[in-house]
C-alpha positions in Angstrom: 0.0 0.0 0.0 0.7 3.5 -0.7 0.1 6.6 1.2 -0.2 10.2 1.2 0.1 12.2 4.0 -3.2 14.8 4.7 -3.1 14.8 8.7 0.2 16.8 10.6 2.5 13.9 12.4 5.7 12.2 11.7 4.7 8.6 11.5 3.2 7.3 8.9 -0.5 5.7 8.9 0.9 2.7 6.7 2.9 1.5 10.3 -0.1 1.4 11.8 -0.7 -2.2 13.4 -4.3 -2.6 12.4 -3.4 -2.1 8.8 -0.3 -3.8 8.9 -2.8 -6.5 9.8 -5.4 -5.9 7.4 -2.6 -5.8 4.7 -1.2 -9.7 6.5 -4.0 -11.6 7.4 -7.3 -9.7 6.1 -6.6 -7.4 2.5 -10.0 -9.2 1.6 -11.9 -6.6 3.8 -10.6 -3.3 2.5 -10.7 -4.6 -1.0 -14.1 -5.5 -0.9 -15.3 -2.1 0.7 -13.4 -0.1 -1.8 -14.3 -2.1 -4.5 -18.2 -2.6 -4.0 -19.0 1.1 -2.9 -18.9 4.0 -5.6 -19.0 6.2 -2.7 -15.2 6.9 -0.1 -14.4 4.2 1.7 -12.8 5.0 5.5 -10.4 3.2 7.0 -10.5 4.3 10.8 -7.1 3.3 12.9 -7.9 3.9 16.6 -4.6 5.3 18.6 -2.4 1.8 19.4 -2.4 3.0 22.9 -6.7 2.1 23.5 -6.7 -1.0 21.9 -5.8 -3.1 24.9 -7.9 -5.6 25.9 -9.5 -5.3 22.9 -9.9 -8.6 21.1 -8.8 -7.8 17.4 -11.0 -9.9 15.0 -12.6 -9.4 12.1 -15.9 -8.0 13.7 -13.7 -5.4 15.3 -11.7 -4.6 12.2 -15.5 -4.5 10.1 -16.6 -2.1 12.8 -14.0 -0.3 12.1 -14.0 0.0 8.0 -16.2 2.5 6.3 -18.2 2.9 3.3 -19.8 6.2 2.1 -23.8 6.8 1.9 -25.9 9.4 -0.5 -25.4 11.5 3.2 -22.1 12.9 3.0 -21.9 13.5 6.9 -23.1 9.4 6.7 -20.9 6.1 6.7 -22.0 2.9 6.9 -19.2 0.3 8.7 -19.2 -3.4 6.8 -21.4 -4.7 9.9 -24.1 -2.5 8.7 -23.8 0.1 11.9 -23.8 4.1 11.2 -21.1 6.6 11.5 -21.9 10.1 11.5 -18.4 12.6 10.9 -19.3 16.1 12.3 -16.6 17.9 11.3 -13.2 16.5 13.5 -14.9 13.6 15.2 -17.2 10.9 14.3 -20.3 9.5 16.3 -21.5 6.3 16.4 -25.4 6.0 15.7 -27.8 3.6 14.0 -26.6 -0.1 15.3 -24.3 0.5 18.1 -25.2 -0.1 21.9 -24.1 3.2 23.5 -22.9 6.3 21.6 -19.0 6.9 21.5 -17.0 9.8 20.0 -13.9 9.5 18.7 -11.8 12.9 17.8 -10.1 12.5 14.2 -6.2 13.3 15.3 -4.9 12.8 11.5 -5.9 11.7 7.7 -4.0 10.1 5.0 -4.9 8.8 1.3 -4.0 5.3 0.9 -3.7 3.0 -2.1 -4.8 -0.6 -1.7 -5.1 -3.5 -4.3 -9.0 -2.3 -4.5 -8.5 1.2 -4.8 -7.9 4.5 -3.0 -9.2 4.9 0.6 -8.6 7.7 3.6 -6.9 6.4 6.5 -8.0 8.1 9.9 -6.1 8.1 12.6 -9.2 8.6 15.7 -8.3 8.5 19.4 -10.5 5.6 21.0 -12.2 2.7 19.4 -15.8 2.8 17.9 -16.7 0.1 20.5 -17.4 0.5 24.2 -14.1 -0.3 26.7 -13.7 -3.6 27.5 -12.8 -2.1 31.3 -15.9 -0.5 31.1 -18.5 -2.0 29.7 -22.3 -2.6 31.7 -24.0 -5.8 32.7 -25.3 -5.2 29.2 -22.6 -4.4 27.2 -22.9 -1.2 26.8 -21.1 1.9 28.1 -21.5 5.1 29.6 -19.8 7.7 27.5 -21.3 11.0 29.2 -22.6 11.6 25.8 -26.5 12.0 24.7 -27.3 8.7 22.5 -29.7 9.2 19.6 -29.8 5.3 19.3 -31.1 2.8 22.4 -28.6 0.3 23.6 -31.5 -2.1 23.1 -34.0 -2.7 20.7 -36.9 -3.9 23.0 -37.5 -5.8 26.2 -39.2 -9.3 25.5 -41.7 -7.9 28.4 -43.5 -4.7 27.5 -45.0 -3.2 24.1 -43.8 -4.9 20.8 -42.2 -3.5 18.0 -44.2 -2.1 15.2 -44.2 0.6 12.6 -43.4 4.0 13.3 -42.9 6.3 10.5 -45.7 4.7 8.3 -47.8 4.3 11.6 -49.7 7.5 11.3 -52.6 8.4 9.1 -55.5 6.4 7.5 -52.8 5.6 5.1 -50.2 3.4 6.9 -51.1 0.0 5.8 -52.4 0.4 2.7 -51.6 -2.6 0.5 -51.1 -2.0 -3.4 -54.2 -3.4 -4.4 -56.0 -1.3 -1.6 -53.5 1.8 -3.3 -54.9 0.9 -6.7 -58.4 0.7 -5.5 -58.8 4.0 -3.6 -56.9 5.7 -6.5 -58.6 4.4 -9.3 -61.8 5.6 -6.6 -60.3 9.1 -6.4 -60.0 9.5 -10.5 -63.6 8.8 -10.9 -64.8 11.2 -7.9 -62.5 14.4 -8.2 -63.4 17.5 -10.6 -61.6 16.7 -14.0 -60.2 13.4 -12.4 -60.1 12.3 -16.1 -57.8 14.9 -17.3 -55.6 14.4 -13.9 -55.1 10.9 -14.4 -53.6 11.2 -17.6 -51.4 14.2 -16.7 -50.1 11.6 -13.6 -49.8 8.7 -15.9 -48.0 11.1 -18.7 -45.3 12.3 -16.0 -44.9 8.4 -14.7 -44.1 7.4 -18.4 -41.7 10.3 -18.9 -39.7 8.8 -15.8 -39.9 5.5 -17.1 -38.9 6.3 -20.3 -35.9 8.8 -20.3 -34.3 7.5 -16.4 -31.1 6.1 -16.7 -31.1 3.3 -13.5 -27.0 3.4 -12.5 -26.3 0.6 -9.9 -24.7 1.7 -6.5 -26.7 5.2 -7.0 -29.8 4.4 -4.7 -29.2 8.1 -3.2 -29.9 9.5 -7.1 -33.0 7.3 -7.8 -34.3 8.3 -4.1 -33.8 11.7 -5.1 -35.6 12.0 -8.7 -38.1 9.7 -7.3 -39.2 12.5 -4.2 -39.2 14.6 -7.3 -41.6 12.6 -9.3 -44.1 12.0 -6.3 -44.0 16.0 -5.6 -44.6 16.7 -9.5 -47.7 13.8 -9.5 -49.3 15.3 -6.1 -49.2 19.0 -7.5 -51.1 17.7 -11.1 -53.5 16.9 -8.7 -57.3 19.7 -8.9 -56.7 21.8 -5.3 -58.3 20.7 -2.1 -59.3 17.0 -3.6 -58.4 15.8 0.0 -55.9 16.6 2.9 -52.0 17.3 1.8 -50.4 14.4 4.0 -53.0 12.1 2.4 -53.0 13.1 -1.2 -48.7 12.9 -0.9 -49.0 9.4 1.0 -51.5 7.8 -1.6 -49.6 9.6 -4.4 -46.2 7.9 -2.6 -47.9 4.3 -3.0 -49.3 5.2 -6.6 -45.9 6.2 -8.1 -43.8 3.4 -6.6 -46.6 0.7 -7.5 -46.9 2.6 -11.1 -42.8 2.2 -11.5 -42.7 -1.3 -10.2 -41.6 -2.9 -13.6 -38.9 -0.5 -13.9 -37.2 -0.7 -10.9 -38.0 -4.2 -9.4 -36.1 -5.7 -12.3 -33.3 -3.0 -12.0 -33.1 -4.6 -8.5 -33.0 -8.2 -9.1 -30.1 -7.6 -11.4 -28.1 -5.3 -9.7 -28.3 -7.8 -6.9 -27.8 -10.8 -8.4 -24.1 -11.5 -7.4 -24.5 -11.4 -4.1 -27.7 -12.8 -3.7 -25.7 -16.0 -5.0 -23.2 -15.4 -2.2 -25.5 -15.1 0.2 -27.2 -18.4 -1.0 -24.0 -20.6 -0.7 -23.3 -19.0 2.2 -26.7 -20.2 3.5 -25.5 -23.9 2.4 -22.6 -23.6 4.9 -24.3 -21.6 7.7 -26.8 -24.7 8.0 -24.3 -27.5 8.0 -23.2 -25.9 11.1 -24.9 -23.0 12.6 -24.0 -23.0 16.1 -20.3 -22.8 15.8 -21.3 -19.6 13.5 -24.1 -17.9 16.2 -21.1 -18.2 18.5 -19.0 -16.2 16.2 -21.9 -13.4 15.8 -22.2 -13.1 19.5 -25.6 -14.5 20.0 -26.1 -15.1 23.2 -26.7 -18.1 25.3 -29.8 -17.2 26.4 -31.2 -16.5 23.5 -29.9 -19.7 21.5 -32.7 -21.8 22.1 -35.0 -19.4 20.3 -36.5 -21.4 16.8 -37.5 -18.2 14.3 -39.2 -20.0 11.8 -42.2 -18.3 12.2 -40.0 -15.3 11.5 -38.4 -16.8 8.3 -41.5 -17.4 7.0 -42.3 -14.1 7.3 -39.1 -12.9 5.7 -39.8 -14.8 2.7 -42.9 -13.2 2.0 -40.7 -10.0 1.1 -39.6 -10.3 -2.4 -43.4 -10.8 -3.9 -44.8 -7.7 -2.5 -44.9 -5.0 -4.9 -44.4 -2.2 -2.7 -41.5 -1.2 -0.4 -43.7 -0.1 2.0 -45.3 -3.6 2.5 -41.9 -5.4 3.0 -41.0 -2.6 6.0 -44.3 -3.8 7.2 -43.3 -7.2 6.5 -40.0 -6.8 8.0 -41.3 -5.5 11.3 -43.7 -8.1 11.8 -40.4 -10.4 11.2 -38.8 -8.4 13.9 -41.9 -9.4 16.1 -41.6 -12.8 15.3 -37.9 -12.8 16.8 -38.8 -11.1 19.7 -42.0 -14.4 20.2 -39.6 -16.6 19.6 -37.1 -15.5 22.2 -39.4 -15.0 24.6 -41.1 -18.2 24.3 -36.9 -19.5 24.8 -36.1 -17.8 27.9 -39.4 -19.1 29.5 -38.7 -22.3 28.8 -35.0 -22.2 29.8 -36.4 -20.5 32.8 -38.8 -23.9 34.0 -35.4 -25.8 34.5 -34.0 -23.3 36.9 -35.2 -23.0 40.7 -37.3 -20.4 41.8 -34.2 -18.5 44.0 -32.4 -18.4 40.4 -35.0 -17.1 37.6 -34.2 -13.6 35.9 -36.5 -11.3 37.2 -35.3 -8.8 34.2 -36.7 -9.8 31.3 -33.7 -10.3 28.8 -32.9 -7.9 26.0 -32.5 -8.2 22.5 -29.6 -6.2 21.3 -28.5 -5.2 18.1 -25.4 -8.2 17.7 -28.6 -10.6 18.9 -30.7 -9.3 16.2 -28.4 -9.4 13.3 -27.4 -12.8 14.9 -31.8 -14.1 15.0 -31.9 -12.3 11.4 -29.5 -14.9 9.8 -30.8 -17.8 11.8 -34.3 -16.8 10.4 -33.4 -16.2 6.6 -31.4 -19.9 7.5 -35.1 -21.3 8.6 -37.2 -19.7 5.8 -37.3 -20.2 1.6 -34.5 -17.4 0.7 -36.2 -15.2 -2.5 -34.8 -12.6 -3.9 -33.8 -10.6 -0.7 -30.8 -8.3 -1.7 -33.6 -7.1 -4.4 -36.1 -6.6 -1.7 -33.3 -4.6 0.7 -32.6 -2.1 -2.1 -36.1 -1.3 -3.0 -36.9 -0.7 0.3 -33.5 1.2 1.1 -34.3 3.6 -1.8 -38.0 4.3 0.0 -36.4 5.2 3.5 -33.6 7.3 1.3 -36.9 8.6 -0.3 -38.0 9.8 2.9 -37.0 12.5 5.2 -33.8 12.2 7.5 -35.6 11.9 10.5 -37.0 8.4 9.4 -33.3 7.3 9.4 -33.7 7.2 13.5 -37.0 5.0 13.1 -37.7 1.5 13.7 -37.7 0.8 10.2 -34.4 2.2 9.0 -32.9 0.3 12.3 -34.5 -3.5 11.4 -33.4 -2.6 7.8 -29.6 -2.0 9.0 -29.7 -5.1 10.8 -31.2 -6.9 7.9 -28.0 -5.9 5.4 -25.5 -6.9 8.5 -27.2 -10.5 8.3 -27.4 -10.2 4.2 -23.2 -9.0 4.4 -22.5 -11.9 7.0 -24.1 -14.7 4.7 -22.7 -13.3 1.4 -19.0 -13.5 2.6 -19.4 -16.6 5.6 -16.6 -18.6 3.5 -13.9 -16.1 4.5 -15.4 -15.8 8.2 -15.1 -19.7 8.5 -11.3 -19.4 9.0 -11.1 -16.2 10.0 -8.6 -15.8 12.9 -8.4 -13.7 16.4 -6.0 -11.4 17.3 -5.8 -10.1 20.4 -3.6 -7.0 22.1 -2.5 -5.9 25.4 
């Protein structure tokens, strides 16, 4: 590797012993970020002095490598957890247990076999003390989190939709979309002439778009700009803004479903073949791997079928906003099944040693319950089904980035990631320093 120096400092980046190991024992990972992202890939190298204790594996190094989203201000590590950068120090967010910031000390460009990355020199680790972590895992860093160490208690309220939970028009399916717009043509002043001004901009989209794969941010974009052009050839005062935009929403997506969905399935097709022989592996031996994800032993006894059953109803659901549904009713599923596990673990302990806590599903035991669950189900087209709904939430405003949604839909691509590349994690060796 090459380097060239950004960041103040007389020692060079390229000494550093995380990517002297990367460049050893694991070249694979930065290759593969720099080489599968369009966007700039970050390699962050925590100061050699905080790593001890630390158990340097490839989940740490993953944590650890960063890929660029259509947010500049945005990164995405290869376990599917976000990074914000605010100006000289990053935060973790999305997917992490407790919020940690790490000041960015210096910056260099590197040159790998994959291409050019930055190299950022940041003063702790992304990942919580091992000195100090909580019962839980998690850590307290004296800093606000915008992300709960937890998902949800098995004992409480369960998980459910939140930024598609409001309005008469949450769970509206697309034939019920079809219906009630095929209603509102017929009802409306001119809903004649309105219906083929809609259908004349829908065409022009589908006609003159140019679909770029790794550019999900782009297609979010002009799509928000095709749903705001449909809702405004709409006559004035034909029914409440929100609900005219939200049926509009449905309409456009459901209208450009043979143009995109098709897009999908072959932009995703490599991995989706990755992911399905790394499925074949998983199952010949899938506790040895839920011990590598950091499942943990309470919750192995849980059996998500139920959930991978749901998680295969995905891929024929023409809108994206169905599989979010579908996806948190999965999510639900998880959470039966783990409950339903403890309680029966519970029955073979005495009275004096039951939890009296209920037990927490974090985000590792999610991503960990995700890939036993697409294990247990029929696998369809999944990557497909990730992308079209990651285009709807990049669709939507930034807030819905911190919803349940966005969250479940993270942890989804962690487990998608982990199957597609589970060859290299089955020799994959641990390091560890201090």
């Amino acid at each position: 590797m090459e380097a060239s120096r950004v960041g103040g400092g007389s020692r060079s980046l390229g000494d550093h012993s995380l990517l002297q190991l990367l460049h050893r024992s694991h070249e694979d990972l930065i290759s593969f970020a720099v080489s599968s992202s369009n966007t700039e890939c970050l390699l962050l190298l925590p100061q050699e002095s905080q790593l001890k204790g630390f158990q340097i594996n490839q989940a740490f190094l993953e944590t650890h490598i960063l890929q660029g989203t259509p947010y500049g201000d945005c990164f995405i590590n290869l376990r599917g957890q976000e990074v914000e950068r605010r100006g000289d120090e990053l935060f973790t967010s999305l997917g992490f247990k407790a919020t940690v910031c790490a000041s960015i000390l210096k910056e260099e460009r590197m040159f790998g076999s994959g291409g050019p990355f930055s190299c950022l020199l940041i003063s702790v680790p992304l990942l919580p003390s091992p000195a100090g972590r909580l019962a839980e895992g998690g850590v307290n860093t004296g800093l606000p989190s915008n992300m709960p160490r937890k998902i949800d208690a098995l004992e409480g309220s369960s998980p459910g939709l939140s930024s598609f939970a409001d309005g008469t028009l949450s769970f509206l399916t697309a034939t019920e979309t079809q219906h009630r717009v095929d209603r509102m043509w017929k009802q409306i002043p001119q809903g004649t002439l309105a219906e083929r001004r809609v259908h004349a901009e829908i065409m022009h989209f589908k006609a003159t778009y140019v679909l770029v794969p790794g550019q999900d941010g782009a297609v979010a974009q002009r799509m928000r700009r095709l749903v705001t052009a449909c809702c405004r050839l709409l006559p004035p005062n034909v029914m409440e803004p929100k609900e005219a935009e939200r049926l509009m929403e449905r309409f456009v997506w459901l209208e450009v479903h043979d143009r995109l969905w098709p897009f999908f399935l072959e932009t995703a097709e490599k991995q989706q073949e990755a992911i399905e022989r790394g499925l074949e592996i998983f199952r010949n031996d899938s506790s040895a791997f839920l011990e590598g994800l950091g499942l943990r032993r309470e919750l192995r006894g849980a059996h998500p079928v139920e959930a991978g059953k749901e998680l295969a109803k995905m891929p024929s659901m023409l809108l994206p906003h169905e599989k979010l549904q579908q996806l948190c009713l999965s999510v639900e599923a998880i959470h039966r099944a783990c409950s339903v596990a403890v309680a029966a673990a519970a029955c073979h302990d005495p009275p004096s040693c039951r939890r009296k806590e209920p037990v927490e599903v974090c985000c590792e035991d999610l991503v960990a319950l995700l890939v036993l669950a697409l294990a247990e189900g029929a696998m369809g087209p999944l990557v497909a089904s990730y992308l079209h709904m990651s285009v709807l939430l990049l669709q939507q405003s930034r807030e819905a980035r911190y919803e349940k949604e966005a969250f479940y839909l993270t942890a989804l691509h962690s487990a998608l990631t982990y199957l597609s590349r589970i060859q290299k994690r089955e020799t994959a060796k641990n390091f560890r320093t201090g």
